[in-house]
N, C-alpha and C positions, 0 to 999 in steps of 0.2 A: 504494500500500500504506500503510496507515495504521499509524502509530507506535503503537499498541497491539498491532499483531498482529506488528511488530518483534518487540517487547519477548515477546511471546507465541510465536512463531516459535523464539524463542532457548532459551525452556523446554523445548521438545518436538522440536524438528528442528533440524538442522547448516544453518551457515551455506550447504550445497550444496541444503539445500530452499526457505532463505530467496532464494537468487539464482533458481531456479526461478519459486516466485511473484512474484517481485517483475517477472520477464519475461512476466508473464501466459501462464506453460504451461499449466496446468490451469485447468478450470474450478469454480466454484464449490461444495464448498468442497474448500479443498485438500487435508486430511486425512481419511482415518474410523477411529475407533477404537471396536473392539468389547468395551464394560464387562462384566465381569464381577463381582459384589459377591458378598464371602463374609463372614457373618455368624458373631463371635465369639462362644459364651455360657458364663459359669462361672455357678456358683450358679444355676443357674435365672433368669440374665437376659444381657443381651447387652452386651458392656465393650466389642468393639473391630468396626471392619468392613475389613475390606482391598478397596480400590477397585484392579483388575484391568484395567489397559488394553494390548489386542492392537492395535498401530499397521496398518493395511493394510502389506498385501509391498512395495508401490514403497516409501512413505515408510521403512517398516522401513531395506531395504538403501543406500537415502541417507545414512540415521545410523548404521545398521552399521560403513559405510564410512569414517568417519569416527571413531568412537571404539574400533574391533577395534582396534586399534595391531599386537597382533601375527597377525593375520590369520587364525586361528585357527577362526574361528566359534562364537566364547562369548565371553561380560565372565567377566576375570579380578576378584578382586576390588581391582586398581590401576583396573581400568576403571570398573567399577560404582561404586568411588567416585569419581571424575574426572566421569564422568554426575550423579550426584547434587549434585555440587556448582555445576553449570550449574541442572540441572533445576529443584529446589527452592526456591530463592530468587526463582529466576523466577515461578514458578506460585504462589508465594505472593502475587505481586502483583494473582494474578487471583482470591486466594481460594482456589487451587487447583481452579477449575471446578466444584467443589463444593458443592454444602447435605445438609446431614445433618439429619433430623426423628428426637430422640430424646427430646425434651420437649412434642411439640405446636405446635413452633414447625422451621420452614424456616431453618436458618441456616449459615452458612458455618464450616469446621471451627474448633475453637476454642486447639485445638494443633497445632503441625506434624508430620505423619504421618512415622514412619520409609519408609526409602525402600528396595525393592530393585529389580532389575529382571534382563532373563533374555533370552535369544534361543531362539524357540522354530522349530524345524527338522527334521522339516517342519514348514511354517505350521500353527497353530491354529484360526486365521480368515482366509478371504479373503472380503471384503464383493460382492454380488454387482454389476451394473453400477448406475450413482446415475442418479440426471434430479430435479427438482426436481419436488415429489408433496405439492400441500395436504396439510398434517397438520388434524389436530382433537382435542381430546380426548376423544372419543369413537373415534379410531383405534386400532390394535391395536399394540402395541409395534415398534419396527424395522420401519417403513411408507412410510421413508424411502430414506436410504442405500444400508440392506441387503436393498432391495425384496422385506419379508417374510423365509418360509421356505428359500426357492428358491436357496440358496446355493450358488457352483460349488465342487467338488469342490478341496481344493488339488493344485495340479500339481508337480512334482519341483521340486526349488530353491526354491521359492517361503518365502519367513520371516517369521518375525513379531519384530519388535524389541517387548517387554512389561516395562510400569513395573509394582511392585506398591507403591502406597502404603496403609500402614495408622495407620489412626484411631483413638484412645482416644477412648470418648466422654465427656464432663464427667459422667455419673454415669450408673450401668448402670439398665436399662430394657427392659420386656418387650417392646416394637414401637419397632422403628427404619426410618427410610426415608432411603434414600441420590436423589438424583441428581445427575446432572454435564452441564454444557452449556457453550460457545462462544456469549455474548450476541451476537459478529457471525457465528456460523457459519462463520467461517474453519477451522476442526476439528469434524467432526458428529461424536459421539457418542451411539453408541446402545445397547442391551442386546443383548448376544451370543445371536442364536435361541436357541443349540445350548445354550448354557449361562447362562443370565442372573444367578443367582444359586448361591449354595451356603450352608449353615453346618458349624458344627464348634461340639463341644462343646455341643449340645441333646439329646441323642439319638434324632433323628428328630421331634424333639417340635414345634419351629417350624413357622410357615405362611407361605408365602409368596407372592408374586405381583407382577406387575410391569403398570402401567398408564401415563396420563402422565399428568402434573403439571398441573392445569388453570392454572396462573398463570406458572411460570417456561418463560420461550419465546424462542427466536433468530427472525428475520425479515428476512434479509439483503433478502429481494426483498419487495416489496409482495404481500400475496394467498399467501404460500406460506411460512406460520410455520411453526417446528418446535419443539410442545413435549415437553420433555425425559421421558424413561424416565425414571418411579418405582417402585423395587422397594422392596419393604416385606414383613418379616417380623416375626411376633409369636408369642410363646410364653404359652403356658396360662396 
């Protein structure tokens, strides 16, 4: 296991997922999280984006486990910040996964996003089974992990542990595009079929649409890249 994905490990999962991988239980990659991006707009342009991530049920109930303290099945708010205060600092070191296109240019957030996060039960997403699947950018969104449409139904018990970080962007703007990737693909994130995107405060007026990024891409294995879901919305 490589000391990056430690240090990355420690932002998103409890030390009970890092003993996991580091025993080679799973295989590759360890994590899926299904994005969801909600697009902010006052004035007739777009100030903020809240980036939306549903951890799959196994890893959910790992970290569940770990930071419920009182067993409860919900973060108190002692919990949710106790999580933030791990989460954040960490993922700041990766940039937070993130590039946000709000100028014409690809770049990594430029302030640090407020932080909430929520347990959702029953699950909101469960990703359907993974195998490793040539992507292309010519592929169709979530072609990967969430092989397509075709997603199982969630079954009883099953959770979702869900961060919601939100972005101010350095200066409001008619078309923004978010995506988020894992450069070793040790965490796949893709855009949630069911729900990829949203916004608030445009009134219906945005467009939207989600493709991939021809340039920012993971490729753990030779011959089976994955590049990252871009959703992108513009207003009139």
């Amino acid at each position: 296991m490589s000391r990056r994905w430690l240090h990355l490990a420690m932002a998103l999962l409890t030390p009970l997922l890092i003993a996991g991988a580091g025993n080679g239980v799973w295989a590759h990659p360890h994590v899926l999280i299904g994005q969801t991006v909600r697009f902010i707009a006052s004035n007739g342009q777009f100030t903020h984006v809240e980036v939306e991530w549903a951890f799959d049920p196994f890893s959910s109930d790992l970290e569940i486990a770990a930071i419920d303290d009182d067993k409860d099945g919900k973060l108190s708010p002692k919990e949710e910040k106790e999580l933030e205060k791990i989460a954040l600092p960490e993922l700041k070191r990766f940039g937070y996964l993130t590039w946000i296109n709000s100028a014409g240019k690809d770049d990594r957030p430029s302030q640090a996003p407020t932080f909430k996060a929520r347990i959702d039960n029953p699950a909101s997403f469960v990703p359907g089974g993974w195998a490793p699947v040539p992507d292309a950018v010519t592929s169709s969104p979530s072609a990967g992990a969430f092989m397509g449409k075709d997603l199982p139904k969630p079954e009883p018990g099953l959770r979702n542990l869900v961060y919601v970080l939100r972005y101010q962007l350095p200066k409001p703007s008619k078309k923004v595009s978010v995506m988020a990737i894992d450069s070793e693909d040790y965490i796949r994130i893709e855009a949630n079929p069911k729900v990829p995107f949203a916004t608030a405060g445009d009134d219906g007026k945005a467009r939207c649409a989600v493709d991939k990024h021809p340039e920012i891409k993971a490729e753990y294995m030779r011959g089976y890249p994955f590049f990252a879901d871009r959703v992108t919305c513009t207003l009139p």
